[in-house]
C-alpha atoms as a printed R data frame, in Angstrom:
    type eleno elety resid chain resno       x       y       z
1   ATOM     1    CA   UNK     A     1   4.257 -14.633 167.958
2   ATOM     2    CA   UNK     A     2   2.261 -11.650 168.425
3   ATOM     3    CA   UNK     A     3  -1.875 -11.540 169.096
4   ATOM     4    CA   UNK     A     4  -2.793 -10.441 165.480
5   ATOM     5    CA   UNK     A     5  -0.503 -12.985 164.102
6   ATOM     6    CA   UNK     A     6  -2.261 -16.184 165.827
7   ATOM     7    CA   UNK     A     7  -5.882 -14.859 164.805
8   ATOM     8    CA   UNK     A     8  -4.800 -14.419 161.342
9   ATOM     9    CA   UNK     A     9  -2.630 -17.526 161.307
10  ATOM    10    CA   UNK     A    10  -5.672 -19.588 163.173
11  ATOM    11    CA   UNK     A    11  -8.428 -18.054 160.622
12  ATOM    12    CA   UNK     A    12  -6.755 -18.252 157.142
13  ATOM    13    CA   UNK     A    13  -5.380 -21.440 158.255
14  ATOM    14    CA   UNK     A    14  -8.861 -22.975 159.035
15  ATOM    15    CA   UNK     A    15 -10.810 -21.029 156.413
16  ATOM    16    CA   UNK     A    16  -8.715 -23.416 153.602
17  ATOM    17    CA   UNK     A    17 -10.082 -25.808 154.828
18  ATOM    18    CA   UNK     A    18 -13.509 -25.369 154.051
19  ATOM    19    CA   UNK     A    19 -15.686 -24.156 150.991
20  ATOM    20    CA   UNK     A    20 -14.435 -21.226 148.819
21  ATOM    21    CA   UNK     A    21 -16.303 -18.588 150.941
22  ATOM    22    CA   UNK     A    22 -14.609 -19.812 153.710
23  ATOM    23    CA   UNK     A    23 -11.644 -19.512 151.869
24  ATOM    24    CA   UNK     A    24 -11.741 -16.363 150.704
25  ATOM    25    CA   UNK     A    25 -12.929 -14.901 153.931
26  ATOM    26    CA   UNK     A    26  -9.958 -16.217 155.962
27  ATOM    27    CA   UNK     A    27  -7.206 -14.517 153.522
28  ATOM    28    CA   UNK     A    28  -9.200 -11.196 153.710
29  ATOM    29    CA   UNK     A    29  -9.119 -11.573 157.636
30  ATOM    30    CA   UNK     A    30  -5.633 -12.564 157.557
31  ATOM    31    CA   UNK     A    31  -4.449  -9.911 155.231
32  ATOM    32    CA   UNK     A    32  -6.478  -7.357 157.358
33  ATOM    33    CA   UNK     A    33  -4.295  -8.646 160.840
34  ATOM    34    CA   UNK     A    34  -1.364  -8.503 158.851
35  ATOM    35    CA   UNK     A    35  -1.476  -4.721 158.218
36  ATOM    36    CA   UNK     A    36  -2.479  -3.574 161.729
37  ATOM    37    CA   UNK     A    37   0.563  -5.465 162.510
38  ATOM    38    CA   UNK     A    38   2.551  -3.389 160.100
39  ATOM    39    CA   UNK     A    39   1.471  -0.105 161.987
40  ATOM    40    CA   UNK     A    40   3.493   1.545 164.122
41  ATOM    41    CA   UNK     A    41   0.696   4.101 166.176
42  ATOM    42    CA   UNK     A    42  -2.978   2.391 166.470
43  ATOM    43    CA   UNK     A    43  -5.632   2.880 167.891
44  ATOM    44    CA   UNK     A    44  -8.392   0.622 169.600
45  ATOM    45    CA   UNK     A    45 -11.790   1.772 171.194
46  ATOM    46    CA   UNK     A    46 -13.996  -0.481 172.501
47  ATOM    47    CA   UNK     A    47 -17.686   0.561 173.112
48  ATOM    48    CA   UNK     A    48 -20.180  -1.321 175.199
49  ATOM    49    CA   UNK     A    49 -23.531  -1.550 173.537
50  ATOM    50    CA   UNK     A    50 -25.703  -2.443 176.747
51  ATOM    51    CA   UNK     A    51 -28.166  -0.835 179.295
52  ATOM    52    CA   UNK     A    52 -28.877  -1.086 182.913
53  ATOM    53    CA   UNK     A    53 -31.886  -3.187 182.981
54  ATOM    54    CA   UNK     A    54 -29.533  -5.805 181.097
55  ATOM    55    CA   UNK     A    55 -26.725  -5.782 183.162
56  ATOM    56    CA   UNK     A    56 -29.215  -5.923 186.252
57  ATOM    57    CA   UNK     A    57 -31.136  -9.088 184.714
58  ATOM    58    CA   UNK     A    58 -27.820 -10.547 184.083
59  ATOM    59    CA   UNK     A    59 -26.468  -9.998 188.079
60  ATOM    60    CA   UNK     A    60 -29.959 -11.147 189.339
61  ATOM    61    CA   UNK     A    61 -29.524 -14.558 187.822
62  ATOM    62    CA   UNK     A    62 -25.523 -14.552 189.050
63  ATOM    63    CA   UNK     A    63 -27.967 -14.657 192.462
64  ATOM    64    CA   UNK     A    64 -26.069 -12.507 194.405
65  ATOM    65    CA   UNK     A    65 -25.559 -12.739 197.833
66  ATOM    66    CA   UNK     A    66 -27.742 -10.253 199.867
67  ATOM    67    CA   UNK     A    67 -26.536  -6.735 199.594
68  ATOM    68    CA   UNK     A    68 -23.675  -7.585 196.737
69  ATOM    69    CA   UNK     A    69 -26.161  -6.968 193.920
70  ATOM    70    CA   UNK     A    70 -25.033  -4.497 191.421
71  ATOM    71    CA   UNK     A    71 -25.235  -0.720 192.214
72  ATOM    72    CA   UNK     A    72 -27.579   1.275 189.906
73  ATOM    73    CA   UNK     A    73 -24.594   3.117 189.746
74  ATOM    74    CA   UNK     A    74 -22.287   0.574 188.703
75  ATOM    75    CA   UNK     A    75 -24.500  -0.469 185.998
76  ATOM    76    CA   UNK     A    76 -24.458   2.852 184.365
77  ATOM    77    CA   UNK     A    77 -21.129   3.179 184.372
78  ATOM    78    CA   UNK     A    78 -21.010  -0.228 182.566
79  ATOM    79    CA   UNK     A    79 -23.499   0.496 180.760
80  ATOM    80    CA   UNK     A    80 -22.399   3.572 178.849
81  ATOM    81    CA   UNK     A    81 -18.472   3.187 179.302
82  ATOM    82    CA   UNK     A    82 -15.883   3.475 176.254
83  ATOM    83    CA   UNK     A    83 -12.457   2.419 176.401
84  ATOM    84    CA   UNK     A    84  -9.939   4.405 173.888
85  ATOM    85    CA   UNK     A    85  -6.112   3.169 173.808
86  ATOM    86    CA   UNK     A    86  -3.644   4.066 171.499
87  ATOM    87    CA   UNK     A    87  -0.401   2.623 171.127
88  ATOM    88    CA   UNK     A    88   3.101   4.020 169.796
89  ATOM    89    CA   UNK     A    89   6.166   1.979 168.373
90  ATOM    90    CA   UNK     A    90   9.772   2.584 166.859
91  ATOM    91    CA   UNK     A    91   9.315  -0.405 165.106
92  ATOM    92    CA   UNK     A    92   5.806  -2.315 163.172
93  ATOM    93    CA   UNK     A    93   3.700  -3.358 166.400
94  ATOM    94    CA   UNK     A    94   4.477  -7.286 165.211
95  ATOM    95    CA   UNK     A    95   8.342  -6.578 165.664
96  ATOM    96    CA   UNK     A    96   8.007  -4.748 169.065
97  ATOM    97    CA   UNK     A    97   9.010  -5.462 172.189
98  ATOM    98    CA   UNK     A    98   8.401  -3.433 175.623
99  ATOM    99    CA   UNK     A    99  11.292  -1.289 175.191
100 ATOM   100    CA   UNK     A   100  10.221  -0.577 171.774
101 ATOM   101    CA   UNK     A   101   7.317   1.498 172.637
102 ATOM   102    CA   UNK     A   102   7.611   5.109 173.499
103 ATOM   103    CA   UNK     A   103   3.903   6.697 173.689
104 ATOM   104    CA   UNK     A   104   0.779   5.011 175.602
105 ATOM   105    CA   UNK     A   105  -2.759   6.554 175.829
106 ATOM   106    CA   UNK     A   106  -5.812   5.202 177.737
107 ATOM   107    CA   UNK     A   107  -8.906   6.741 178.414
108 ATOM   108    CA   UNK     A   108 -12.537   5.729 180.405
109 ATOM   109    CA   UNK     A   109 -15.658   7.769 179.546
110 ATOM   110    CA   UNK     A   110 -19.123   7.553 179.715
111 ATOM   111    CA   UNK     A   111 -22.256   9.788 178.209
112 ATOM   112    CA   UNK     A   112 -20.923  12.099 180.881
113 ATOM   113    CA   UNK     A   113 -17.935  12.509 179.714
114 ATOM   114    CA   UNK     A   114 -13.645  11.493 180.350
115 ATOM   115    CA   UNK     A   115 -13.793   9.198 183.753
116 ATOM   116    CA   UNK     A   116  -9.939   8.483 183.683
117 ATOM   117    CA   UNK     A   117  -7.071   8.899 181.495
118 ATOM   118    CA   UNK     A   118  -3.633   8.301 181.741
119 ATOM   119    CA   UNK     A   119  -0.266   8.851 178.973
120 ATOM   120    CA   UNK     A   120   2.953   7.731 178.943
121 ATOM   121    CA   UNK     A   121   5.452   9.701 177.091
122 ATOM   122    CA   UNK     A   122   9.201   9.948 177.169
123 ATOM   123    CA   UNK     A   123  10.023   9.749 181.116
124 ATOM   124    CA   UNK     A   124   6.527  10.554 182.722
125 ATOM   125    CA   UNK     A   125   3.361   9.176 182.790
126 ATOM   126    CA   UNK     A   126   0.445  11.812 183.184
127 ATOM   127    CA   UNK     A   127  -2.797  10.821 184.907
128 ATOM   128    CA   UNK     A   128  -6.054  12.623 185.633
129 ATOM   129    CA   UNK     A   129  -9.307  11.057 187.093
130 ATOM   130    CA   UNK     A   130 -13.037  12.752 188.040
131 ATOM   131    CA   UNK     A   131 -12.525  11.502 191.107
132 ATOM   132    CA   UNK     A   132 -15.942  12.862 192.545
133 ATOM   133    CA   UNK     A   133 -18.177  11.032 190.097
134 ATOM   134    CA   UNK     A   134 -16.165   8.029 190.142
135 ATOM   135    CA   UNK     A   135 -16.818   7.709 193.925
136 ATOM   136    CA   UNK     A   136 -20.522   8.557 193.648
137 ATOM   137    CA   UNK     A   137 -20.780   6.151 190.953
138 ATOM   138    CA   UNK     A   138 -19.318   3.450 193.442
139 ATOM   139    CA   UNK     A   139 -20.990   4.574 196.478
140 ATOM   140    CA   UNK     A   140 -17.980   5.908 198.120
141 ATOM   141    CA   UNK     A   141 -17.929   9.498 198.057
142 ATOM   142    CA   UNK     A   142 -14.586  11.483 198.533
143 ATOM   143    CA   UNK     A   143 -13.595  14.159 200.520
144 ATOM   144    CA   UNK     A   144 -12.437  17.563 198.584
145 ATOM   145    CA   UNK     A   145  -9.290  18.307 198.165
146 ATOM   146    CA   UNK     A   146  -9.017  21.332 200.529
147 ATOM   147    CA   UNK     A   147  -9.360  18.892 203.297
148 ATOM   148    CA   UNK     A   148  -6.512  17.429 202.508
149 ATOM   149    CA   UNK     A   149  -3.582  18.169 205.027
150 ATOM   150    CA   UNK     A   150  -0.494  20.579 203.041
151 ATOM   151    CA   UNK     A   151   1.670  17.549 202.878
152 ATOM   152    CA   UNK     A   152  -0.395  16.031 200.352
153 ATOM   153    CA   UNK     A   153   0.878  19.097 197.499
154 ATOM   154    CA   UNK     A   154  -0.031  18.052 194.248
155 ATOM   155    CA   UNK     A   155  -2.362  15.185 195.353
156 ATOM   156    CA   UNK     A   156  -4.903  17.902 195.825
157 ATOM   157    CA   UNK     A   157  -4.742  18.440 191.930
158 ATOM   158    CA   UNK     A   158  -5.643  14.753 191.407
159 ATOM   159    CA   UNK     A   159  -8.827  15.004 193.911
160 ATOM   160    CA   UNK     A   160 -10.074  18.302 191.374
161 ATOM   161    CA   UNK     A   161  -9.426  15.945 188.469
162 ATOM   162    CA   UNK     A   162  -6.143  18.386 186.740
163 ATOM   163    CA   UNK     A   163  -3.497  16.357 185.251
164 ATOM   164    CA   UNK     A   164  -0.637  15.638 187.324
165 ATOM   165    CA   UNK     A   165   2.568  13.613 186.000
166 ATOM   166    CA   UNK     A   166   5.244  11.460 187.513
167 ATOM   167    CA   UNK     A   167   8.843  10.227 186.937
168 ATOM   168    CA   UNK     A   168   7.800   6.358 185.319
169 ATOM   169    CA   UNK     A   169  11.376   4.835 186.547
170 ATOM   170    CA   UNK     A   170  10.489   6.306 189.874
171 ATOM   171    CA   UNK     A   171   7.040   4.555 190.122
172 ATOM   172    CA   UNK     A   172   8.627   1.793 189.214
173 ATOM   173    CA   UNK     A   173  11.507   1.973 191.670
174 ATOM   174    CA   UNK     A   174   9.282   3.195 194.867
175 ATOM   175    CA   UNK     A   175   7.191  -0.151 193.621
176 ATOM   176    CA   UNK     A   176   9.897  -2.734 193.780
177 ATOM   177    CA   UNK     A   177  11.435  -1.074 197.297
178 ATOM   178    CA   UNK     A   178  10.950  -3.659 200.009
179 ATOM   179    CA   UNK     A   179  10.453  -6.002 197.868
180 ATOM   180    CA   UNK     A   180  12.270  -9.757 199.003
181 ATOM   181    CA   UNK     A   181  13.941 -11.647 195.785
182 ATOM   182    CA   UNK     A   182  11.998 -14.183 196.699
183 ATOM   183    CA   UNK     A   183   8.384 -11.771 195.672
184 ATOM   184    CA   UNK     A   184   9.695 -10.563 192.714
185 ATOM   185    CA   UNK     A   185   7.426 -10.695 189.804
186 ATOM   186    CA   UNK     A   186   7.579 -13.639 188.013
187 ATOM   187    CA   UNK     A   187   8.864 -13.046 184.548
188 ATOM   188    CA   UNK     A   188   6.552 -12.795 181.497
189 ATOM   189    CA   UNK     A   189   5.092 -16.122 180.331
190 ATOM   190    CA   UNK     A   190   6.381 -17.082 177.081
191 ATOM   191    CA   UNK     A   191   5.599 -20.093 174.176
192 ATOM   192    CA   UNK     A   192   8.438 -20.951 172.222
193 ATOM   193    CA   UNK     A   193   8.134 -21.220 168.499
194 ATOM   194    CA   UNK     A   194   7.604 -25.475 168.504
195 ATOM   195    CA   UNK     A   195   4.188 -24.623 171.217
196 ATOM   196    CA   UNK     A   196   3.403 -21.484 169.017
197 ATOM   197    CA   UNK     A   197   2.999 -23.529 165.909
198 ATOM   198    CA   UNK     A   198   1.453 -26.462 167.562
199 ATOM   199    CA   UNK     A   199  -1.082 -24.116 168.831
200 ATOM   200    CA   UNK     A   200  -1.911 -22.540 166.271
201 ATOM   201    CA   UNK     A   201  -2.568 -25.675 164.189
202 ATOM   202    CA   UNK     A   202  -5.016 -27.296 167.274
203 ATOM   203    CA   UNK     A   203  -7.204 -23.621 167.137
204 ATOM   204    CA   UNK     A   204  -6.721 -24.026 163.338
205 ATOM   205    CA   UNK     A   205  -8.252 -27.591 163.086
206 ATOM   206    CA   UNK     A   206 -11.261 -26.513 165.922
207 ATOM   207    CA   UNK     A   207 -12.157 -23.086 164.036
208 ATOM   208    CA   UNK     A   208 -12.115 -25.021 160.658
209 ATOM   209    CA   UNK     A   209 -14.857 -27.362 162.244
210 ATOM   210    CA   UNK     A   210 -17.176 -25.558 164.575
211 ATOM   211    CA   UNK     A   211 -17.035 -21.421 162.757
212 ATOM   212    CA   UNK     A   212 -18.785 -20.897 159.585
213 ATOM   213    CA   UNK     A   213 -17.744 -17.554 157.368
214 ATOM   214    CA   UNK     A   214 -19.811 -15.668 155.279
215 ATOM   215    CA   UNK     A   215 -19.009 -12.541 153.495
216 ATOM   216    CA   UNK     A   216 -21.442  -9.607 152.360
217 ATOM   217    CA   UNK     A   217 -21.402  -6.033 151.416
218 ATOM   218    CA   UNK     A   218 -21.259  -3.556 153.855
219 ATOM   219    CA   UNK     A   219 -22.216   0.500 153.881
220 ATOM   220    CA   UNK     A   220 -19.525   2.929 152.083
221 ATOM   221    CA   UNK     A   221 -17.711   0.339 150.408
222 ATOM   222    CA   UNK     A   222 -16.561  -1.548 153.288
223 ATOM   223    CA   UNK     A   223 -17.029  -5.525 153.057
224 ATOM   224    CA   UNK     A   224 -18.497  -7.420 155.954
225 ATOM   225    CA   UNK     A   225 -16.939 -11.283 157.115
226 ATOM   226    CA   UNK     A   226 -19.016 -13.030 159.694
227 ATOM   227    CA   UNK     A   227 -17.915 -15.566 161.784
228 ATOM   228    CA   UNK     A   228 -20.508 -17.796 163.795
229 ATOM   229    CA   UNK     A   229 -19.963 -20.430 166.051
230 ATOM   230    CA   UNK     A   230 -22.079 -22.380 169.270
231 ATOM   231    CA   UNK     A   231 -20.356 -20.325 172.534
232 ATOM   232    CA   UNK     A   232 -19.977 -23.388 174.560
233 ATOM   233    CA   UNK     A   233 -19.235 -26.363 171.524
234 ATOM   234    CA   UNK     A   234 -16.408 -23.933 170.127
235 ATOM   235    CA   UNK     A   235 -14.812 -23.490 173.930
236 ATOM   236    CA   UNK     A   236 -14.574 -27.166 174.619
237 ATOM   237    CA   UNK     A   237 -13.433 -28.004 171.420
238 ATOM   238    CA   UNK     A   238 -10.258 -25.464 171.585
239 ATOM   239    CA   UNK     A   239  -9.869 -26.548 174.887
240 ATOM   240    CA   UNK     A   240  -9.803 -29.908 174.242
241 ATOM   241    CA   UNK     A   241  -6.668 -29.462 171.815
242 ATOM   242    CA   UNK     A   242  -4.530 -27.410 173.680
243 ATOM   243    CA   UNK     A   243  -4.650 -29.895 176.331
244 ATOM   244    CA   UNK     A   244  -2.203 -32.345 175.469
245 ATOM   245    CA   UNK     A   245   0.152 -28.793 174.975
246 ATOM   246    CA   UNK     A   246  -0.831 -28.377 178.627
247 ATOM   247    CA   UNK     A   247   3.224 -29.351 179.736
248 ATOM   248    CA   UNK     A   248   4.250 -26.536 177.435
249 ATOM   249    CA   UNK     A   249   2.570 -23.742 178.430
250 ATOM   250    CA   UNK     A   250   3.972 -21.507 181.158
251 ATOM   251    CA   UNK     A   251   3.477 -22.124 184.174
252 ATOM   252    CA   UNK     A   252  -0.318 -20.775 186.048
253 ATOM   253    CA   UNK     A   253  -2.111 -21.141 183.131
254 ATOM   254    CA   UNK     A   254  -4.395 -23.587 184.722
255 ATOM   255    CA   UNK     A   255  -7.339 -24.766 182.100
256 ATOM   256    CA   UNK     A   256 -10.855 -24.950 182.708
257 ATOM   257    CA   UNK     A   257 -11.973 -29.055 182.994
258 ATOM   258    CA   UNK     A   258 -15.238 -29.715 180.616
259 ATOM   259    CA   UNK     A   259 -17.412 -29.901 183.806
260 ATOM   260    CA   UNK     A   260 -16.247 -26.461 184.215
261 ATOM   261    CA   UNK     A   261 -17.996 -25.566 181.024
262 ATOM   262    CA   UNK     A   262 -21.094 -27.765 181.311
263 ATOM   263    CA   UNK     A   263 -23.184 -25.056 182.148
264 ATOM   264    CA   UNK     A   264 -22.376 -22.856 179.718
265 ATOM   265    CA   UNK     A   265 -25.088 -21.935 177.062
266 ATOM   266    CA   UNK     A   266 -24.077 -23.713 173.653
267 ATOM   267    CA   UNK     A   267 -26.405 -20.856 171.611
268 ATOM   268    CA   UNK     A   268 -24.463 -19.463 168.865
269 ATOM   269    CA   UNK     A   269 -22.391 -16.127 168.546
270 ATOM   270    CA   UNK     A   270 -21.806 -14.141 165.933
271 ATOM   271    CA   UNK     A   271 -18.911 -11.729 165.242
272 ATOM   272    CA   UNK     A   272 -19.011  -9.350 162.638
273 ATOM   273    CA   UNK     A   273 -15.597  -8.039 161.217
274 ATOM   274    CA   UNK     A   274 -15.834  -4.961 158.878
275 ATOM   275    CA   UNK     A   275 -12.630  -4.604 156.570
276 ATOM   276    CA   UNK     A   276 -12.441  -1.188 153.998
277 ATOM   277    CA   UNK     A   277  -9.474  -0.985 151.857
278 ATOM   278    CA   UNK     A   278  -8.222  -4.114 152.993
279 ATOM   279    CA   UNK     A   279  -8.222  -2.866 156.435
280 ATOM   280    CA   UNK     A   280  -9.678  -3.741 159.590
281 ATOM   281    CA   UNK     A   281 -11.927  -0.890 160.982
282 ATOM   282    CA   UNK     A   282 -14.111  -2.967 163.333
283 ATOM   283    CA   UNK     A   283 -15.583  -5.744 165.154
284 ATOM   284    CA   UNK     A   284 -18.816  -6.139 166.289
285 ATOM   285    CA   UNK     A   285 -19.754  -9.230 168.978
286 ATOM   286    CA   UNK     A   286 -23.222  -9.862 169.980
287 ATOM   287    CA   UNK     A   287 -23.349 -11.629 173.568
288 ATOM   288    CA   UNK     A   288 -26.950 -11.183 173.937
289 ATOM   289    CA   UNK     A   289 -27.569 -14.912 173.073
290 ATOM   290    CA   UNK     A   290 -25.220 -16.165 175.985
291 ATOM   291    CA   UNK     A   291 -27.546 -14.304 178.519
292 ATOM   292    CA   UNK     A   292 -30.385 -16.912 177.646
293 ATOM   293    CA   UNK     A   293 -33.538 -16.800 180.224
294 ATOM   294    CA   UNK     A   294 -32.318 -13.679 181.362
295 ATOM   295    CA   UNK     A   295 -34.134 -10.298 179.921
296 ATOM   296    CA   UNK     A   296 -31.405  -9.431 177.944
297 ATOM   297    CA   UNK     A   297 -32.082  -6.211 175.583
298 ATOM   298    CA   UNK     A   298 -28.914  -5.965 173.962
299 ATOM   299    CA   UNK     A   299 -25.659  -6.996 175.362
300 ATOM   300    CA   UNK     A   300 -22.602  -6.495 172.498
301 ATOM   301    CA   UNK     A   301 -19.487  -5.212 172.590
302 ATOM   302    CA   UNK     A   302 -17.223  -3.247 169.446
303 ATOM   303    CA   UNK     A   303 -14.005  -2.480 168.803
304 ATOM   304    CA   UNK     A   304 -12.501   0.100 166.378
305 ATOM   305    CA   UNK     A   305  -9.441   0.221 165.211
306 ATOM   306    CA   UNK     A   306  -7.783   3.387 163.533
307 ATOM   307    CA   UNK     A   307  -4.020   4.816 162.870
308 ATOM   308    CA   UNK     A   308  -4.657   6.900 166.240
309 ATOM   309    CA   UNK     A   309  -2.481   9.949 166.869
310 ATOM   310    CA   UNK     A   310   0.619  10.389 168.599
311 ATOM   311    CA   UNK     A   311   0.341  10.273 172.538
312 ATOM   312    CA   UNK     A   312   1.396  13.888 173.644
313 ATOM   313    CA   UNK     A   313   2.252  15.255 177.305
314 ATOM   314    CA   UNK     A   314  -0.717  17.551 178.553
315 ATOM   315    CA   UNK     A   315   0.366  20.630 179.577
316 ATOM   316    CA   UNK     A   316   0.222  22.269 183.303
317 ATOM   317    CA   UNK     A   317   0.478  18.978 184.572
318 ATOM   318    CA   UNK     A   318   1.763  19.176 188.281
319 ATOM   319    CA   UNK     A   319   4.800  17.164 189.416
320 ATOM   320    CA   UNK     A   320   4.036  13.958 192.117
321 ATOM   321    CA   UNK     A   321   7.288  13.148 194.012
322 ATOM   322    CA   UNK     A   322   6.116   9.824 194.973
323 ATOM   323    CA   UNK     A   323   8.957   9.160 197.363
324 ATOM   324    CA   UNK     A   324   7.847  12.231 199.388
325 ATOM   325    CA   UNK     A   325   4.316  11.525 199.332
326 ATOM   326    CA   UNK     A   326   4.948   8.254 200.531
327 ATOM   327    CA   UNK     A   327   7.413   9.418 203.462
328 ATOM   328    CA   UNK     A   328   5.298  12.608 204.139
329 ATOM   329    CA   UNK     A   329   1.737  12.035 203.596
330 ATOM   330    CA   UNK     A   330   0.812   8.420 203.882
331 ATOM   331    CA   UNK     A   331   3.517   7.923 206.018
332 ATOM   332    CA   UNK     A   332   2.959  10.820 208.894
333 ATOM   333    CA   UNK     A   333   0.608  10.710 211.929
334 ATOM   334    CA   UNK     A   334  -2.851  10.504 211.367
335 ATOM   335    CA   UNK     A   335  -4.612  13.813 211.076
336 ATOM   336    CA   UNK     A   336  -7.727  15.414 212.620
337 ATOM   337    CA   UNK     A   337 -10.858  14.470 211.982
338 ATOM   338    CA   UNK     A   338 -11.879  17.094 209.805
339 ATOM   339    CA   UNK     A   339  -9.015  16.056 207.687
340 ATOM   340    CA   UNK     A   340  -8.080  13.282 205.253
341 ATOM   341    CA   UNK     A   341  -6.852  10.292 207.585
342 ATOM   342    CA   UNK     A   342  -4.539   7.429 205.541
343 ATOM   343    CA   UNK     A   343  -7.576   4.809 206.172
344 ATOM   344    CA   UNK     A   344  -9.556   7.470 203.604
345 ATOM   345    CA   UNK     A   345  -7.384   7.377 201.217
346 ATOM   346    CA   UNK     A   346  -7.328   3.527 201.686
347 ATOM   347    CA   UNK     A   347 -11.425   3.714 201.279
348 ATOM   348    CA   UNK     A   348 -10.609   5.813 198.045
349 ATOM   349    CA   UNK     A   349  -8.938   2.613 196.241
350 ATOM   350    CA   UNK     A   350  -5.974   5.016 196.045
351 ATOM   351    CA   UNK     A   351  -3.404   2.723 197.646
352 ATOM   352    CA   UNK     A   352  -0.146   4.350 197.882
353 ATOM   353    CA   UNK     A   353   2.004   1.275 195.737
354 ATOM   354    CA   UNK     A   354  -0.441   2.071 192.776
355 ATOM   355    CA   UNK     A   355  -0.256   5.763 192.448
């Protein structure tokens, strides 16, 4: 069962149980899931809506050991960073599998502009990164790229943030090299349809109880559902029922005890889900509440969804052979000082398995 079916199984399902409003909200929400489902390119971007002095306040009371407090850096990166992904399927996104999708997008930016983005389409994946800010961001600044030594070739073009591309069966193959049976990935954790259903009816029964629904005009047209529910009642509660489905889950999905959540603020939190033409265009979630005694501005997060556009390949993109990095660069003698040493790239978070 896919992600969008659950939610819209767990809120229409729990919505009939209460008052008409409720009701009627669920089905909307429901229907709405149903159709992103049915899509076959989307699009998601999620925005932070946050500022430094919040995400400070919130890392001072983490109490931090000396010297790991937050960057200022860091903060504004946090602070003003948008996600945009868009996905791309032969079949509706409900029916697909992994080998069913054949275009990936993903892009980081901030009021500064595009931090990181990477594609997948047809046998490549393309990547580009300002690698500069990035490290000045994170306190780690990098060397430039005519440092580098001439066995690094197209790596210089990822240091002066171009696009560069490689083969995506040959990451994947220069990955699992070396690798012993016995460290092979673990496949992907999987519910069969008996747990799916007996899920979905315990988060059915604890939504029905602890989230209230209202509904109310929005701008343009667009109708507005709320859902609100107390953050640390509503976690306990779901937890609570998918206990006893503990045996049937796979396996590392270890579940937090209820002294685990003891401390965690029971204020309430509200998400706002915006629906036009039947469709779901956004969702708004204020965490500002869950920050409590901390000055807290505004802490909130929101997520748009849209029909997207096909990924495409970027053109000039330079060719990595990862193989012959690997061998060549990281694998040769260490180089002068005045040149990029393998423990500098290692200093970069570049390490050579994740390129």
């Amino acid at each position: 069962m896919t992600a969008t079916a659950v939610v819209g199984a767990v809120l229409a399902g729990s919505a009939a149980c209460g008052t008409a409003e409720q009701l009627s909200a669920g089905q909307k929400l429901d229907q709405a899931f149903e159709e992103l489902g049915k899509k076959k390119t989307l699009s998601f971007e999620l925005d932070v809506d946050t500022d430094v002095a919040s995400l400070k306040a919130l890392d001072a009371k983490s109490e931090p050991a000396p010297g790991e407090e937050m960057p200022d850096e860091a903060a504004e990166l946090i602070s003003g960073a948008k996600i945009t992904m868009t996905v791309q399927s032969k079949k509706p996104i409900e029916e697909s599998g992994e080998q069913d999708f054949v275009g990936m997008a993903m892009k980081i930016s901030n009021a500064d502009g595009d931090l990181a983005e990477y594609r997948v389409v047809g046998d490549y994946t393309y990547v580009r990164a300002d690698i500069e800010t990035i490290g000045q961001m994170m306190g780690s600044p990098v060397p430039a790229a005519e440092d580098l030594p001439p066995e690094a070739g197209a790596f210089k073009d990822v240091l002066e943030g171009k696009w560069v591309k490689f083969s995506t069966k040959e990451m994947e193959e220069v990955a699992a090299e070396g690798q012993d049976a016995q460290d092979a990935p673990a496949p992907d954790p999987t519910l069969d349809a008996k747990t799916q259903k007996k899920l979905v009816e315990a988060l059915r029964s604890v939504v029905a109880r602890e989230v209230d629904f209202k509904t109310a005009d929005g701008e343009d047209g667009a109708e507005r559902v709320t859902a609100t529910a107390p953050f640390r009642t509503l976690l306990t509660e779901l937890l609570g029922e998918i206990r006893p489905l503990a045996k049937d889950l796979p396996p590392g999905m270890d579940l937090p005890t209820d002294q685990d959540l003891k401390d965690a603020p029971d204020t309430k939190v509200t998400a706002d889900f915006t629906l036009k033409n039947g469709e779901l265009t956004e969702v708004d979630l204020d965490l500002a509440a869950l920050a409590e005694d901390a000055k807290v501005k505004k802490l909130g997060l929101t997520l748009r969804m849209s029909d997207g556009t096909k990924p495409t390949a970027p053109a000039g993109a330079a060719e990595l052979d990862l193989a012959e990095l690997m061998e060549g660069f990281f694998a040769g003698p260490m180089v002068e000082d005045d040149e990029l040493s393998e423990s500098d790239l290692a200093d970069l978070g570049l390490p050579a398995d994740e390129l």
